[in-house]
N, C-alpha and C positions, 0 to 999 in steps of 0.2 A: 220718218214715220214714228208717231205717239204710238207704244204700245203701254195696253192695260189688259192684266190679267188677272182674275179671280176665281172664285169659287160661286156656287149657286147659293147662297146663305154659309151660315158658319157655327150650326148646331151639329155638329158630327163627334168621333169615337176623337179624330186625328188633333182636331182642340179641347186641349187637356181640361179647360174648364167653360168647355161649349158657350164662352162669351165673345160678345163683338170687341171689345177689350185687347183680348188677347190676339185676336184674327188682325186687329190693327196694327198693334206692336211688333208681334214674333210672329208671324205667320209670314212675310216672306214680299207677299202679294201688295198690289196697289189700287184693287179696285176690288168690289163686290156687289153679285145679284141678289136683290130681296123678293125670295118667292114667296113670303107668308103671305103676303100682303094678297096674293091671289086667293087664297081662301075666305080671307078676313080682313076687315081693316082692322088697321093697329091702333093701340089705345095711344090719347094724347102724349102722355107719358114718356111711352117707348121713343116716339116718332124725337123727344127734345135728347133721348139717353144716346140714342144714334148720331145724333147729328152733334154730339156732343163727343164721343166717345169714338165714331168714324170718321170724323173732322180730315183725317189725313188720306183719305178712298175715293177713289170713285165710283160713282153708282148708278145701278142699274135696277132700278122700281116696277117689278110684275102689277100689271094693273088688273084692279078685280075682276072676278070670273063675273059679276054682274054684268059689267058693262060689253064683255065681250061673248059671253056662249051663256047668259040669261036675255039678255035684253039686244045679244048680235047687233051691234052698234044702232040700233032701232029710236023710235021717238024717246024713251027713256034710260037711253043708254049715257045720255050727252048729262043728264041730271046726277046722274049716279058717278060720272065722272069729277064732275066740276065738288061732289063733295070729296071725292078721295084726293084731289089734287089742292083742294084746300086746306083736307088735315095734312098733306105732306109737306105745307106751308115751309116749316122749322128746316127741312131736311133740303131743299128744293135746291138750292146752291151748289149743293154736292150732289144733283142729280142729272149726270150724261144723256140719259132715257127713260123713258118709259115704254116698258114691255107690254106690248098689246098680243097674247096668244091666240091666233083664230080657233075656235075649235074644228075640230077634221067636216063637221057637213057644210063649212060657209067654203065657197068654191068663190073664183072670179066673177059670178055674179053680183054678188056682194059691192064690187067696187064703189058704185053710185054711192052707196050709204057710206064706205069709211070712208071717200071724198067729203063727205059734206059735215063727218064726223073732222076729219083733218082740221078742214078749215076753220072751224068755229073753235077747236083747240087751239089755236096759234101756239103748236108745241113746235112748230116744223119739223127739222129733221130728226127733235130732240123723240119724236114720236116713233118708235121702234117695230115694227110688222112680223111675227112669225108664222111660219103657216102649216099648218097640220093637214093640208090637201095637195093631194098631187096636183089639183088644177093649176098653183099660181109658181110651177114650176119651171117658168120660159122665158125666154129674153123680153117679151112680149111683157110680162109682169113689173123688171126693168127699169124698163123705159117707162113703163107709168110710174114708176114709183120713183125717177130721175124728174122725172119733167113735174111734178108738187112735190117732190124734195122731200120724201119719206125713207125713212130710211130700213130696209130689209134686212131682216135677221134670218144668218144660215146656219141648218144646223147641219152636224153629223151626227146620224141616227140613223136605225136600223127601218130598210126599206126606205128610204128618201133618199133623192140624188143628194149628193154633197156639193150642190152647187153653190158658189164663193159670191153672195150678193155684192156689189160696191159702188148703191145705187146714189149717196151721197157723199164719196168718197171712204167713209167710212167703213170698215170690214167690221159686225158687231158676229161673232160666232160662239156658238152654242152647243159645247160639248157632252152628246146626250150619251155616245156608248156605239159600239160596232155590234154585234152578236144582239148582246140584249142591253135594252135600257137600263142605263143607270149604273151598270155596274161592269162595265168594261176597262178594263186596265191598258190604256193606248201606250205601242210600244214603239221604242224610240224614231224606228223606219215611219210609222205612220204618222209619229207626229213631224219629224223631220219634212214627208211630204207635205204636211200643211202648211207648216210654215215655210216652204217653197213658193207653193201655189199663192199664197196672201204676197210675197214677195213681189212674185212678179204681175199681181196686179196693181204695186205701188200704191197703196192709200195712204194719204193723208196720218188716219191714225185706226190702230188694228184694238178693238176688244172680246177679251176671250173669256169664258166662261164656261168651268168644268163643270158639269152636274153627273157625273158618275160616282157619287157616294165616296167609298172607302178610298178610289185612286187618284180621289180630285188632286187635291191639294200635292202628291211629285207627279201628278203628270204638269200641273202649272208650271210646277218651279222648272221641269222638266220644255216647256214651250218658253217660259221666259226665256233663259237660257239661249233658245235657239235663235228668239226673236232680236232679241236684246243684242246678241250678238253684230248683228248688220243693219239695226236701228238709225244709227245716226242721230241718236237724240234722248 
């Protein structure tokens, strides 16, 4: 089992000089998520300083809110995409995924459209699913998402089952917080039971992803640790 673990971006208190630089160097970790890119696309620029400077990461690309909770994968969603996945051009080699967030009203209805979003991407499994609705929370969701080779992102988050997608062999998980978002500090029992759970569903390769603020970064080194431990690789 590949294990890759990082943080949700690398602007925080815990990096002494809120650079990707340093997140690469001394930061511990081997991979990382870019959530700006959800708000904004990133200037030319940025996109050669990353891929220049993150060279050693792996990566995990939030794809614009346009595409997924303005235009909910609809006729002009596929337009709006093909430009964010062309300025990611530079960076695209060192990208495992692309993180598609659903927003909380798009339910299993939706499927037909990110079907037909899927296939005109030919991202396969490199195309990531999160879902902010109880509806796509079942085996049923699964096996659709096994059978076109999409790959499901689970999180742990307050009020949503913590269920362990590994619809492409892949484990991609998404550490939001227990009590409240964002700022949960997971403590060794809990993470030890996840990284049980990922265990015994044997994947291929496991990626983890703190986005609880201030305790990202030792709760990672704190899952590495566990992972790394009975890895094999």
């Amino acid at each position: 089992m590949k294990v890759y673990i990082g943080t949700s971006g690398w602007f925080y208190s815990w990096n002494p000089q809120r650079r990707l630089d340093w997140y690469a160097t001394e930061s511990g970790l081997n991979a990382v998520e870019l959530n700006a890119s959800f708000y904004r696309f990133p200037f030319p620029n940025q996109l050669k300083s990353w891929a220049k400077n993150g060279g050693g990461l792996r990566w995990a690309v939030k794809v614009s809110r346009l595409v997924t909770h303005i235009h909910r994968f609809g006729p002009n969603a596929f337009e709006t995409w093909k430009r964010f996945y062309e300025l990611f051009a530079p960076l695209d080699k060192l990208v495992d995924f692309y993180l598609f967030q659903l927003p909380p009203q798009l339910d299993t209805r939706a499927r037909a459209k990110i079907e037909k979003f899927f296939g005109k991407s030919r991202l396969g499994k490199r195309l990531a699913l999160e879902f902010r609705n109880l509806d796509w929370f079942n085996a049923e969701t699964e096996k659709w998402a096994q059978e076109l080779g999409i790959t499901l992102v689970s999180i742990d988050a307050p009020n949503f089952p913590r269920t362990l997608f590994n619809s492409t062999g892949v484990i991609y998980l998404r550490m939001h917080g227990r009590n409240d978002w964002y700022r949960h500090n997971y403590t060794p029992a809990e993470l030890n039971e996840i990284s049980t759970r990922i265990k015994r569903l044997a994947p291929v390769a496991v990626y983890i992803f703190f986005n609880n603020d201030q305790q990202m970064l030792l709760n990672a080194h704190q899952m590495m640790k566990l992972l790394y431990r009975d890895a094999g690789d």
